[in-house]
HTML snippet that shows the backbone in 3Dmol.js (N, CA, C, O; Angstrom):
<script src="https://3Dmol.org/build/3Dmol-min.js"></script>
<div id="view" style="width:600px;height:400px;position:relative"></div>
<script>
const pdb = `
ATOM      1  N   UNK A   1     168.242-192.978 -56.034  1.00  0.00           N
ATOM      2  CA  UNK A   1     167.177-193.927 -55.916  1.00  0.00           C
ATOM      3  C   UNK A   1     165.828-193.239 -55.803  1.00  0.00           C
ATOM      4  O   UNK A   1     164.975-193.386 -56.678  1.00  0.00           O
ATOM      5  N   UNK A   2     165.633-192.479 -54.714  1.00  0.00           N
ATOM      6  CA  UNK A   2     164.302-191.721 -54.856  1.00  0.00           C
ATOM      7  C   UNK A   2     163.969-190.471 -55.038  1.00  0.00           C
ATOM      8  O   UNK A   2     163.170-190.152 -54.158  1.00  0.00           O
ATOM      9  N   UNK A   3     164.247-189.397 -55.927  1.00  0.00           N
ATOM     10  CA  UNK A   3     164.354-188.312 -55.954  1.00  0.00           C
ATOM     11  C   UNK A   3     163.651-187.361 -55.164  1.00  0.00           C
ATOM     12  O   UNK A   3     163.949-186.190 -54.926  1.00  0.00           O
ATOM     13  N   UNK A   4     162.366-188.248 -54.673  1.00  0.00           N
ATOM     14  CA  UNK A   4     161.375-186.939 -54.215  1.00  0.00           C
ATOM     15  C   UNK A   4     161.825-187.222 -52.630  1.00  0.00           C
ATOM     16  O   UNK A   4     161.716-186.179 -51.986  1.00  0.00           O
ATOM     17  N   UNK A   5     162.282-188.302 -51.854  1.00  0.00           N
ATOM     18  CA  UNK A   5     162.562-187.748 -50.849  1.00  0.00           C
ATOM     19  C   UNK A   5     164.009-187.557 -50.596  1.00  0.00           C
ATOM     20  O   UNK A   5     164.507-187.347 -49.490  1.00  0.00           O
ATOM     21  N   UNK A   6     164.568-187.639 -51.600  1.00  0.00           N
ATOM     22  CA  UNK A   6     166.233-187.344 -50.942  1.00  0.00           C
ATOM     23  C   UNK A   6     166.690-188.346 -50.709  1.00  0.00           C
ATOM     24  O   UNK A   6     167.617-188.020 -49.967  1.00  0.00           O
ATOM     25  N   UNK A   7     166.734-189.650 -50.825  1.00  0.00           N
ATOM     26  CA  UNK A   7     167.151-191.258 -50.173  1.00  0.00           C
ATOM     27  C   UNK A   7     168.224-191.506 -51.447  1.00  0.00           C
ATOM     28  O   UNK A   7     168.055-191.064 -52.584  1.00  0.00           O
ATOM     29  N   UNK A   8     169.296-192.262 -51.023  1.00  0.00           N
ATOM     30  CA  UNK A   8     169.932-192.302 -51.801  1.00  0.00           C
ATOM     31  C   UNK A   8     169.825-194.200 -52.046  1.00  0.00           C
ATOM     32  O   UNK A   8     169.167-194.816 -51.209  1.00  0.00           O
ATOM     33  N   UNK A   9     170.271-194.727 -52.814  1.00  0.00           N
ATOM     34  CA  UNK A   9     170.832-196.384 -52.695  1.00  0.00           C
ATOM     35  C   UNK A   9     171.615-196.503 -51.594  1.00  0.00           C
ATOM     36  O   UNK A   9     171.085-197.085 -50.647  1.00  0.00           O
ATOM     37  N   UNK A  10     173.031-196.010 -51.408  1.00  0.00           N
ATOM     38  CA  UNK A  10     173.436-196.058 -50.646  1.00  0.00           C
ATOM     39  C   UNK A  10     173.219-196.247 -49.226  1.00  0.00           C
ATOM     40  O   UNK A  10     173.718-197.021 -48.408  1.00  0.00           O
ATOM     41  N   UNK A  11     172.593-195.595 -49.170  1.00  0.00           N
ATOM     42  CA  UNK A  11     171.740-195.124 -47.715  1.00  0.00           C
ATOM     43  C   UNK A  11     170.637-196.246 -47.512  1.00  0.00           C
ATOM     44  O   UNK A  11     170.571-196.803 -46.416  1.00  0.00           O
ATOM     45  N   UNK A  12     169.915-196.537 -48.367  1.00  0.00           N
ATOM     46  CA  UNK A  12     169.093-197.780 -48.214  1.00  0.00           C
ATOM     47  C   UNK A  12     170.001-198.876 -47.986  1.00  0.00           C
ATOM     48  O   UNK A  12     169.947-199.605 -46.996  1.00  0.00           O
ATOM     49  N   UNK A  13     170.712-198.962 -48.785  1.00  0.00           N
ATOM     50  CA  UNK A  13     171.873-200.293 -47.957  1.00  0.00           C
ATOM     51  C   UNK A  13     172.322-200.376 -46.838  1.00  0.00           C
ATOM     52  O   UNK A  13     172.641-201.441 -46.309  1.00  0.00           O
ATOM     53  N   UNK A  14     172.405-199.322 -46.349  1.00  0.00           N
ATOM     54  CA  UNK A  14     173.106-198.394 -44.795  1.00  0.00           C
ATOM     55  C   UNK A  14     172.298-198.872 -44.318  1.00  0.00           C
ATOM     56  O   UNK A  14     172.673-199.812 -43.618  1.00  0.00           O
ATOM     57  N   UNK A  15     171.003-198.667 -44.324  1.00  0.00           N
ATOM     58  CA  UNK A  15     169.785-198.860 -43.765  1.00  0.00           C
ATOM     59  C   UNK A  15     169.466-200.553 -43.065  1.00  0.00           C
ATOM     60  O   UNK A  15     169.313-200.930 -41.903  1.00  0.00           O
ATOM     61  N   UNK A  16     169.461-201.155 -44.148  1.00  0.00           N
ATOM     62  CA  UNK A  16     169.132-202.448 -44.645  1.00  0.00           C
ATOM     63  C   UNK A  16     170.053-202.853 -43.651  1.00  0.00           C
ATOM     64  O   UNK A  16     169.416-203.014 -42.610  1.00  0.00           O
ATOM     65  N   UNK A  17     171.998-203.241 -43.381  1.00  0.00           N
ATOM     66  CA  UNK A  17     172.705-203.674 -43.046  1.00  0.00           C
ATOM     67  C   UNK A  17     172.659-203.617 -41.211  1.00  0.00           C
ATOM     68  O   UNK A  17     172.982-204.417 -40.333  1.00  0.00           O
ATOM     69  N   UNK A  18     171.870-201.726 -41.224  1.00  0.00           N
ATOM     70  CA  UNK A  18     172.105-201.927 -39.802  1.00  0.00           C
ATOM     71  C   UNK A  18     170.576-201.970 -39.163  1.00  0.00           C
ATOM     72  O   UNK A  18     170.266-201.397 -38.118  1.00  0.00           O
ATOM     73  N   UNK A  19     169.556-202.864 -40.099  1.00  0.00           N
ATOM     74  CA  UNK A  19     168.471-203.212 -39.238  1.00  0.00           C
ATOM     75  C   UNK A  19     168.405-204.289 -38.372  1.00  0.00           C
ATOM     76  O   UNK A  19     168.667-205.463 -38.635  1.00  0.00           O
ATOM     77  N   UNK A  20     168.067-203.851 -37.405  1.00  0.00           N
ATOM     78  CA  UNK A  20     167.753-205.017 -36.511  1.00  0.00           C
ATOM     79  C   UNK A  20     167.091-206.612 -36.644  1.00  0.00           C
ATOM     80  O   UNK A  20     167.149-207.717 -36.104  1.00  0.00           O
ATOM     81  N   UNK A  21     166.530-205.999 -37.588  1.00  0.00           N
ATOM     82  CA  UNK A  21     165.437-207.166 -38.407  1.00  0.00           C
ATOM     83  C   UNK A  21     164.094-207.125 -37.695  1.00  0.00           C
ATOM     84  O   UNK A  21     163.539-208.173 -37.366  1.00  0.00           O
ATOM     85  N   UNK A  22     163.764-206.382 -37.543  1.00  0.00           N
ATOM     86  CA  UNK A  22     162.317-205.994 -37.067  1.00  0.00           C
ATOM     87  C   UNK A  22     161.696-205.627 -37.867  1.00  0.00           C
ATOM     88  O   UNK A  22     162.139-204.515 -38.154  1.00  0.00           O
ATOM     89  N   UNK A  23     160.443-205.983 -38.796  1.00  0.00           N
ATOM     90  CA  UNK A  23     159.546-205.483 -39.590  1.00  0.00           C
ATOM     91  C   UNK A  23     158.490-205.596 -39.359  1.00  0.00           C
ATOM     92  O   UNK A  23     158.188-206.519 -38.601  1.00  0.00           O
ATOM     93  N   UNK A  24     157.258-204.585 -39.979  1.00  0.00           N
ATOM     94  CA  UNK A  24     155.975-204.604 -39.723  1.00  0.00           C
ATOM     95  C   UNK A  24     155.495-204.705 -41.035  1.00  0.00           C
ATOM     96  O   UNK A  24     156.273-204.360 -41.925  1.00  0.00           O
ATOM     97  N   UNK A  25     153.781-205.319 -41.510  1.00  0.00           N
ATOM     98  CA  UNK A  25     153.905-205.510 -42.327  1.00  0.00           C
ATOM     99  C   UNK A  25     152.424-204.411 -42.894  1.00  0.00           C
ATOM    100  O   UNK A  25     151.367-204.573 -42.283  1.00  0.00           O
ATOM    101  N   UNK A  26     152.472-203.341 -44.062  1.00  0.00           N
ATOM    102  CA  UNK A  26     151.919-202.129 -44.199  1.00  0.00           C
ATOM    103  C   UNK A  26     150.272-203.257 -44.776  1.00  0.00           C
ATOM    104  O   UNK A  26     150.373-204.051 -45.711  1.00  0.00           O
ATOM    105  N   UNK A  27     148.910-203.057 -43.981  1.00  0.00           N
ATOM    106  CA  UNK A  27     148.106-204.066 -44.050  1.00  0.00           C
ATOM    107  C   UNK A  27     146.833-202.702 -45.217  1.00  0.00           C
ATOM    108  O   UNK A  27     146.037-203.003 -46.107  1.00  0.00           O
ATOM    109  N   UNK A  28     147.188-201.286 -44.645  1.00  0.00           N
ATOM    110  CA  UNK A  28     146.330-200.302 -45.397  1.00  0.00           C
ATOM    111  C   UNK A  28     145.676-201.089 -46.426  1.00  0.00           C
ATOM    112  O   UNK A  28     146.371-202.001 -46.872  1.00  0.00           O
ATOM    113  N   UNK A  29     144.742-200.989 -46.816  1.00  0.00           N
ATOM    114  CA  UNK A  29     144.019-201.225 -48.242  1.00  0.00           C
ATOM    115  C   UNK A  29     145.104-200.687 -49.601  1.00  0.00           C
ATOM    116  O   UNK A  29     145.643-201.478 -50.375  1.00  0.00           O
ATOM    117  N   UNK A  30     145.241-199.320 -49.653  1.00  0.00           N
ATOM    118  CA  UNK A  30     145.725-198.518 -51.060  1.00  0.00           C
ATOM    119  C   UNK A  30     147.160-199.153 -50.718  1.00  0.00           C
ATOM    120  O   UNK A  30     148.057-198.858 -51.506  1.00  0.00           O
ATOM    121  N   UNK A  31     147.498-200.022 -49.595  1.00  0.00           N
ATOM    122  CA  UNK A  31     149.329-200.338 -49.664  1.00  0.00           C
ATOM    123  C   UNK A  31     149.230-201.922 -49.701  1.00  0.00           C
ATOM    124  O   UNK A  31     150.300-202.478 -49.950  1.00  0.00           O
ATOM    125  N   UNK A  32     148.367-202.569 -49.541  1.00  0.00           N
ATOM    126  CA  UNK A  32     148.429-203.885 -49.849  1.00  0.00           C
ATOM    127  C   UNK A  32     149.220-204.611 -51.304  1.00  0.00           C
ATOM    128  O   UNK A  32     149.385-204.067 -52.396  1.00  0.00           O
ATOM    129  N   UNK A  33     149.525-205.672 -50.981  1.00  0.00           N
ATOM    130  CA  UNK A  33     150.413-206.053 -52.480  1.00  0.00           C
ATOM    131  C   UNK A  33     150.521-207.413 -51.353  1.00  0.00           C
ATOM    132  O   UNK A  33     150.365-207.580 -50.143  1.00  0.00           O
ATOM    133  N   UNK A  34     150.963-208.425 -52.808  1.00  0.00           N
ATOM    134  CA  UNK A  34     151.548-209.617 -52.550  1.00  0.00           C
ATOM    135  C   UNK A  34     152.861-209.921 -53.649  1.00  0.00           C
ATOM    136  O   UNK A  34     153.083-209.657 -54.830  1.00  0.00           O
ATOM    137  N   UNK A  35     153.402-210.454 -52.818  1.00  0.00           N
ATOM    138  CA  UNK A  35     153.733-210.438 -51.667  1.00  0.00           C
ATOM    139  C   UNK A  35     153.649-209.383 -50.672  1.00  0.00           C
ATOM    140  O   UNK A  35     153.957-208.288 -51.143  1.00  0.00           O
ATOM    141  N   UNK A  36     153.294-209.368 -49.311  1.00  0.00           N
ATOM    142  CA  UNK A  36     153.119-208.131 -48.293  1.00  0.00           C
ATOM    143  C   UNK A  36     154.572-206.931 -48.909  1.00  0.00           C
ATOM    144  O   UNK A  36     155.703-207.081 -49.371  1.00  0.00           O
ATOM    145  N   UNK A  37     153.787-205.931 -48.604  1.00  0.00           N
ATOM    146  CA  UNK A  37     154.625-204.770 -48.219  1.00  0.00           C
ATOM    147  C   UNK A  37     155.193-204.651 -46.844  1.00  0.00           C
ATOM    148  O   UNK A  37     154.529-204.495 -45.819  1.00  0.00           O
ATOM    149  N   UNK A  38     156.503-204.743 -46.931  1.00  0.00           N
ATOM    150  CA  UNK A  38     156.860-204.763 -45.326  1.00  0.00           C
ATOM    151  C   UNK A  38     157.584-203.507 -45.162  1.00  0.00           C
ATOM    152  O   UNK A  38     157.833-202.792 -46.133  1.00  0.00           O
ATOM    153  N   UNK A  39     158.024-203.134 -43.661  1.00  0.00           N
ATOM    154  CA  UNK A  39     158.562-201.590 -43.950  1.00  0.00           C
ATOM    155  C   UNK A  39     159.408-201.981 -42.223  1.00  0.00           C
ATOM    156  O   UNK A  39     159.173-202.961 -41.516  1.00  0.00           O
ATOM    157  N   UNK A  40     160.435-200.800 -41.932  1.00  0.00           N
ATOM    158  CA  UNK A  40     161.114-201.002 -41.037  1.00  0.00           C
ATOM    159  C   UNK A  40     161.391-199.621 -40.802  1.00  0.00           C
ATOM    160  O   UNK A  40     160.920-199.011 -41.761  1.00  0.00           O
ATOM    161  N   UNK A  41     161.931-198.814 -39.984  1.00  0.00           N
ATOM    162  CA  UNK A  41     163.136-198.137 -39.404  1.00  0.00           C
ATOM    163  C   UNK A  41     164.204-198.582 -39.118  1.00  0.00           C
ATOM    164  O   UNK A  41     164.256-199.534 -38.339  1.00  0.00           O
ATOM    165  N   UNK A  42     165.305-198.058 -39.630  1.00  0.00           N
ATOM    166  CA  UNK A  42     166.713-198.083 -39.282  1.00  0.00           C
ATOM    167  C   UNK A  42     167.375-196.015 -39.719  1.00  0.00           C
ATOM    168  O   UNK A  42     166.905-194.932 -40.068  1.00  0.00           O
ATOM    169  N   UNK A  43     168.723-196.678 -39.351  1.00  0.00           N
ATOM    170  CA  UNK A  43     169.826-195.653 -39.286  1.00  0.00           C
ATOM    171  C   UNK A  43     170.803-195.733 -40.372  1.00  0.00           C
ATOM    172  O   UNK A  43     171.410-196.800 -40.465  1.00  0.00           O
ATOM    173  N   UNK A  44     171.081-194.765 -41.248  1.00  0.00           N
ATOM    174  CA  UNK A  44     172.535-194.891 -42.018  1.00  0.00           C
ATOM    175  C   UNK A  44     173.626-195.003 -41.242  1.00  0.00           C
ATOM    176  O   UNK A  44     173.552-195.211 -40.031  1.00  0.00           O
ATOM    177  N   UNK A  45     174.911-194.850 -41.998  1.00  0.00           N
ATOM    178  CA  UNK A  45     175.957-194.782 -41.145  1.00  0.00           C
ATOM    179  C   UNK A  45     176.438-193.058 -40.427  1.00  0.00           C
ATOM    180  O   UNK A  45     177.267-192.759 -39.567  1.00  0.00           O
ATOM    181  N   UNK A  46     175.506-192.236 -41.230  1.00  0.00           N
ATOM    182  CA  UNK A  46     175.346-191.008 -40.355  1.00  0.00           C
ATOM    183  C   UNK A  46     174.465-190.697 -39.304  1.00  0.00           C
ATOM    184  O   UNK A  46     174.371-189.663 -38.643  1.00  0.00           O
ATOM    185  N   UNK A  47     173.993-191.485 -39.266  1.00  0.00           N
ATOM    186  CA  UNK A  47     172.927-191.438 -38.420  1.00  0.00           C
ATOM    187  C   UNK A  47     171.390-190.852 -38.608  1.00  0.00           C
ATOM    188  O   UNK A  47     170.452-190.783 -37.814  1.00  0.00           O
ATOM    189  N   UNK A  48     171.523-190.472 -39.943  1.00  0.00           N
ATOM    190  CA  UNK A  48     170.057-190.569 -40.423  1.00  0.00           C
ATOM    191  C   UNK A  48     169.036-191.678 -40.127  1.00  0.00           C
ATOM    192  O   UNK A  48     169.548-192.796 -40.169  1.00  0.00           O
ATOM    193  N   UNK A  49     167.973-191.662 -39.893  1.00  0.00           N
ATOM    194  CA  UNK A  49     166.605-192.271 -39.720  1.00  0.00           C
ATOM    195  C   UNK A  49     166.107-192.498 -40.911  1.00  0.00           C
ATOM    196  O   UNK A  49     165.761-191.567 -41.638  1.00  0.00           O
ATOM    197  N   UNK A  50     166.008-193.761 -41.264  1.00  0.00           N
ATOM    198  CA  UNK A  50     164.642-193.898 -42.663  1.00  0.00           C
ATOM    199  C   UNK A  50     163.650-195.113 -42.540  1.00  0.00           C
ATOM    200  O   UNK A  50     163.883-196.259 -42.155  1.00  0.00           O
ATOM    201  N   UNK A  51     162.825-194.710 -42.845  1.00  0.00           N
ATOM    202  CA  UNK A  51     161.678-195.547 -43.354  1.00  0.00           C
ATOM    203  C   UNK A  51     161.694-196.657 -44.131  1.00  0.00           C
ATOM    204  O   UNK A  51     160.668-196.393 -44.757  1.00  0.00           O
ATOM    205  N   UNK A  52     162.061-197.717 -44.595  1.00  0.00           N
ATOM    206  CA  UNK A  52     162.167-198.136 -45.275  1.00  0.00           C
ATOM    207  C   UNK A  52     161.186-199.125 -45.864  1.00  0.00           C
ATOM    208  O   UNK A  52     161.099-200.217 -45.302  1.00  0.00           O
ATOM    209  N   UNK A  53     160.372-198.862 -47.015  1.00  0.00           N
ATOM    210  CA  UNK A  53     159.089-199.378 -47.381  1.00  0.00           C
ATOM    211  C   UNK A  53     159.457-200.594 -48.513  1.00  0.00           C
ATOM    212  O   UNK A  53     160.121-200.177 -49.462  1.00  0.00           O
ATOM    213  N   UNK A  54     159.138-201.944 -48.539  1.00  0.00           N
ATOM    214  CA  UNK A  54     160.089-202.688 -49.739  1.00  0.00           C
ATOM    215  C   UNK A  54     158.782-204.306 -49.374  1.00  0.00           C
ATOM    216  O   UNK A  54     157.979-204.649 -48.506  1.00  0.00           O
ATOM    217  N   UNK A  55     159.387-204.874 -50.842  1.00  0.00           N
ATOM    218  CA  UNK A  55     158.558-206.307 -51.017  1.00  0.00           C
ATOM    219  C   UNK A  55     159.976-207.432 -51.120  1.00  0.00           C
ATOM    220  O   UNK A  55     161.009-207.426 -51.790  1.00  0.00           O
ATOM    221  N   UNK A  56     159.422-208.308 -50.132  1.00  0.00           N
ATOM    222  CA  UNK A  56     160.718-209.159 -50.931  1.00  0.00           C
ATOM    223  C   UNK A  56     159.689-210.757 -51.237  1.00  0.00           C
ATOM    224  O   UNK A  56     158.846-211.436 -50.651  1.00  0.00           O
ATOM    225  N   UNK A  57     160.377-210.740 -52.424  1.00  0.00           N
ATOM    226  CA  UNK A  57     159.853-211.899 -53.320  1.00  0.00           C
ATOM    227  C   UNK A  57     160.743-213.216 -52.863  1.00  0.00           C
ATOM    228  O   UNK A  57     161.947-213.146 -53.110  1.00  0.00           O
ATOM    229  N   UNK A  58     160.274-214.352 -52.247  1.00  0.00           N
ATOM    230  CA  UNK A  58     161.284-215.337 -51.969  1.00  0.00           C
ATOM    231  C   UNK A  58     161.002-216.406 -52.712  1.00  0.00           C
ATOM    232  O   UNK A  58     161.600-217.421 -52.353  1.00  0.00           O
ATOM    233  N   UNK A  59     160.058-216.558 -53.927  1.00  0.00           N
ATOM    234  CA  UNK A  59     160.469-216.893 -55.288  1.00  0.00           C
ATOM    235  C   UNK A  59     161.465-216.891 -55.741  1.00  0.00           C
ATOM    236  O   UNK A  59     161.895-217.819 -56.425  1.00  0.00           O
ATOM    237  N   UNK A  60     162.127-215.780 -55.459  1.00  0.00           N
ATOM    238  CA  UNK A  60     163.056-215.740 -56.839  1.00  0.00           C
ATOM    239  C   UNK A  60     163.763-214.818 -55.655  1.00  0.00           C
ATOM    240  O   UNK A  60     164.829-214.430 -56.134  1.00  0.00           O
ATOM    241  N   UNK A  61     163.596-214.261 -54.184  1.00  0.00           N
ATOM    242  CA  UNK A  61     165.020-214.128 -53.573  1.00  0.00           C
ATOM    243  C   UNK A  61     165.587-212.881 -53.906  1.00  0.00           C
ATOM    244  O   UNK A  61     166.789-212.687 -54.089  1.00  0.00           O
ATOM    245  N   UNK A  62     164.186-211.571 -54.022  1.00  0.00           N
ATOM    246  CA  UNK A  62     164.600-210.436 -54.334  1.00  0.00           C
ATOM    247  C   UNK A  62     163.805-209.424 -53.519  1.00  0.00           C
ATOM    248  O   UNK A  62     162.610-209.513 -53.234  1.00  0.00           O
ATOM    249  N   UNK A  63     164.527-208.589 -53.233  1.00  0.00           N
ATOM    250  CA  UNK A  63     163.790-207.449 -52.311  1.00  0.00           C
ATOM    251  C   UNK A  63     163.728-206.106 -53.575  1.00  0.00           C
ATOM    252  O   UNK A  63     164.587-205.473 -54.188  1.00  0.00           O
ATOM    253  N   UNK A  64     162.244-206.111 -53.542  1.00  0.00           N
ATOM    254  CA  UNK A  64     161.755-204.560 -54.271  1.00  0.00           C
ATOM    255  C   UNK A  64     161.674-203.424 -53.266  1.00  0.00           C
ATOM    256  O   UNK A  64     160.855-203.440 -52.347  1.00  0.00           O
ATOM    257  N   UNK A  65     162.535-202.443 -53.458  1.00  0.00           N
ATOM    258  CA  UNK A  65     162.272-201.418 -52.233  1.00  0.00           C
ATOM    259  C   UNK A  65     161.268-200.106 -53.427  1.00  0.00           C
ATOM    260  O   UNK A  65     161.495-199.419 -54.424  1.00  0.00           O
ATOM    261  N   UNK A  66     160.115-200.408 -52.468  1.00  0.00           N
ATOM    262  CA  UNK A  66     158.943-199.249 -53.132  1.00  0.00           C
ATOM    263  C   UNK A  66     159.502-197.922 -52.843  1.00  0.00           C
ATOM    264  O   UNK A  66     159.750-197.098 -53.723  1.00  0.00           O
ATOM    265  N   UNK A  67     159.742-197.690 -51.271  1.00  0.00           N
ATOM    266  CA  UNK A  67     159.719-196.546 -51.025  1.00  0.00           C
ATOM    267  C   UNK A  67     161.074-196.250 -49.683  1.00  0.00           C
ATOM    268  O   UNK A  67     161.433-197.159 -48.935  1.00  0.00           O
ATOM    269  N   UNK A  68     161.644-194.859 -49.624  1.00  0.00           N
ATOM    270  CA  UNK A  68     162.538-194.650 -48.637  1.00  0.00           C
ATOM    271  C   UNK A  68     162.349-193.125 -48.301  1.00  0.00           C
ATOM    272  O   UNK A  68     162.336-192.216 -49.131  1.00  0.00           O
ATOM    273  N   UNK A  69     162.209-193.007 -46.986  1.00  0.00           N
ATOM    274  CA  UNK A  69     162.014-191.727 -46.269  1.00  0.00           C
ATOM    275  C   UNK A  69     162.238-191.698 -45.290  1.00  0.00           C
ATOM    276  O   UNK A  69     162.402-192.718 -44.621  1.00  0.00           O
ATOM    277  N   UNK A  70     162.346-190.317 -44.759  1.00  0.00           N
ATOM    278  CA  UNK A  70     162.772-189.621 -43.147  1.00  0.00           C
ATOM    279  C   UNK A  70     161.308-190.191 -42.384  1.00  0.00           C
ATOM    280  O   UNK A  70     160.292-189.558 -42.671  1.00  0.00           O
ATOM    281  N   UNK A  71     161.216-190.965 -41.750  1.00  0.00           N
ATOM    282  CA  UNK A  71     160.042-191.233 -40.908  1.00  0.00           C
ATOM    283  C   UNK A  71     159.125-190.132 -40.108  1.00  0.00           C
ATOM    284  O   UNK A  71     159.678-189.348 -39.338  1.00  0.00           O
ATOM    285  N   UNK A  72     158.137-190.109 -40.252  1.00  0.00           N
ATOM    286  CA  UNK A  72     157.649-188.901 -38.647  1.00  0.00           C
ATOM    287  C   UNK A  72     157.444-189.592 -37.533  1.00  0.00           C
ATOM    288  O   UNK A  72     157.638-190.805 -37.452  1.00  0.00           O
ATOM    289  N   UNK A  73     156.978-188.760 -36.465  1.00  0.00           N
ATOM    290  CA  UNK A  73     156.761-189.427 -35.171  1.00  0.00           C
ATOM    291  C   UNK A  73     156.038-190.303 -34.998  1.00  0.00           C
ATOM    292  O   UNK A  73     156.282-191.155 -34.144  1.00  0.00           O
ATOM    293  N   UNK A  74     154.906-190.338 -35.790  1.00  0.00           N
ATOM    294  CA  UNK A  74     153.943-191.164 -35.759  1.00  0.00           C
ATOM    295  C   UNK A  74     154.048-192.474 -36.460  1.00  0.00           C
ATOM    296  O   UNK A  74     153.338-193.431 -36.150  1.00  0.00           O
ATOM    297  N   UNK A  75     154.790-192.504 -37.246  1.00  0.00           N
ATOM    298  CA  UNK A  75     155.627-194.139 -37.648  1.00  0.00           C
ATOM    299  C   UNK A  75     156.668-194.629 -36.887  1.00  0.00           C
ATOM    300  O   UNK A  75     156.874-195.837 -36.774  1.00  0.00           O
ATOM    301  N   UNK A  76     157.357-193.754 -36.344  1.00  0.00           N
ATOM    302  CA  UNK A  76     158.366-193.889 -35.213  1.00  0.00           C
ATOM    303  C   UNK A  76     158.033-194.907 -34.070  1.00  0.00           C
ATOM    304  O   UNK A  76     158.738-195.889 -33.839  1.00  0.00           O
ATOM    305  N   UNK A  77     156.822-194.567 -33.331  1.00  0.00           N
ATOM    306  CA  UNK A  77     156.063-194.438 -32.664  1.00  0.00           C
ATOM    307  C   UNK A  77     155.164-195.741 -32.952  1.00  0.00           C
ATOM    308  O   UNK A  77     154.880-196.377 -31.937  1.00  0.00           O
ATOM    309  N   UNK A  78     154.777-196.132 -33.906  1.00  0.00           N
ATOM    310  CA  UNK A  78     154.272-196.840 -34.331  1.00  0.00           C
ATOM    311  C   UNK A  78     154.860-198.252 -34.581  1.00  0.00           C
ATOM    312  O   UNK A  78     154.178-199.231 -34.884  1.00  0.00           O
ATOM    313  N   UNK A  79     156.491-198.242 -34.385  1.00  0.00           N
ATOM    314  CA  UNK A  79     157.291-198.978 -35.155  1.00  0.00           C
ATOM    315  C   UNK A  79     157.917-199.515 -34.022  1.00  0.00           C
ATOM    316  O   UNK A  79     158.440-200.629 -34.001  1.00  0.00           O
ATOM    317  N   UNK A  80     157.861-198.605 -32.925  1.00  0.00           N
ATOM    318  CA  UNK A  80     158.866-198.825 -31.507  1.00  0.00           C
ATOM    319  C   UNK A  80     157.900-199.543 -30.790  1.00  0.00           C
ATOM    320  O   UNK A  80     158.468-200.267 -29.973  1.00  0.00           O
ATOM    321  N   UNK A  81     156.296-199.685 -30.735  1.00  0.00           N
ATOM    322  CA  UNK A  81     155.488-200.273 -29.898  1.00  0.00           C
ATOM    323  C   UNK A  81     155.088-201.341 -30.897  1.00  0.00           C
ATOM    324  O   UNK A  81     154.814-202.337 -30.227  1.00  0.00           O
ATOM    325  N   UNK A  82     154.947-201.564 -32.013  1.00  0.00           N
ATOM    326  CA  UNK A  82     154.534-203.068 -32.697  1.00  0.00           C
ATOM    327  C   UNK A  82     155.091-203.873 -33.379  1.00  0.00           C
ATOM    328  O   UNK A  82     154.545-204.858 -33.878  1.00  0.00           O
ATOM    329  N   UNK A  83     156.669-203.453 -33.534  1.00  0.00           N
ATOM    330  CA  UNK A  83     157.662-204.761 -34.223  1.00  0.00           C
ATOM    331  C   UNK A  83     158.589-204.964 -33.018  1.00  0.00           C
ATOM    332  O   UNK A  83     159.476-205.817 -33.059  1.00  0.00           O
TER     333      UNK A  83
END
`;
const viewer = $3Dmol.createViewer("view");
viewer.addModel(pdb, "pdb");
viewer.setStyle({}, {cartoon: {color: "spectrum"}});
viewer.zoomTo();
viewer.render();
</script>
């Protein structure tokens, strides 16, 4: 799925299944989109950490995942005090 950070599909599903359902929604100027860009932290089933950056269209009842990565502290951090 994303070559440049190492994320697999898989793993985004991993991701996806064991989120809590907590999302924040990315408001930046250069990340804006509409429908919102929303993004989360979760865990695979190894226990990897990812980022998970995605649009979901409820038009039509589809989630676009933009982006998937190892989070840093500062999204961590960011994610644990505002969703």
């Amino acid at each position: 799925m994303d070559e440049k950070h190492g994320v697999t599909i898989e793993e985004v599903y991993e991701a996806f299944d064991n989120s809590d359902g907590r999302t924040l929604i990315d408001t930046r100027d250069r990340h804006k989109s509409h429908p919102p860009t929303e993004w989360f932290i979760s865990q695979t089933r190894k226990g990897r950490s990812l980022k998970i950056c995605y649009i979901f269209d409820e038009d039509k009842n589809i989630i676009f995942v933009k982006t998937a990565y190892e989070p840093n502290a500062e999204e961590v951090r960011i994610f644990n005090k505002y969703a």
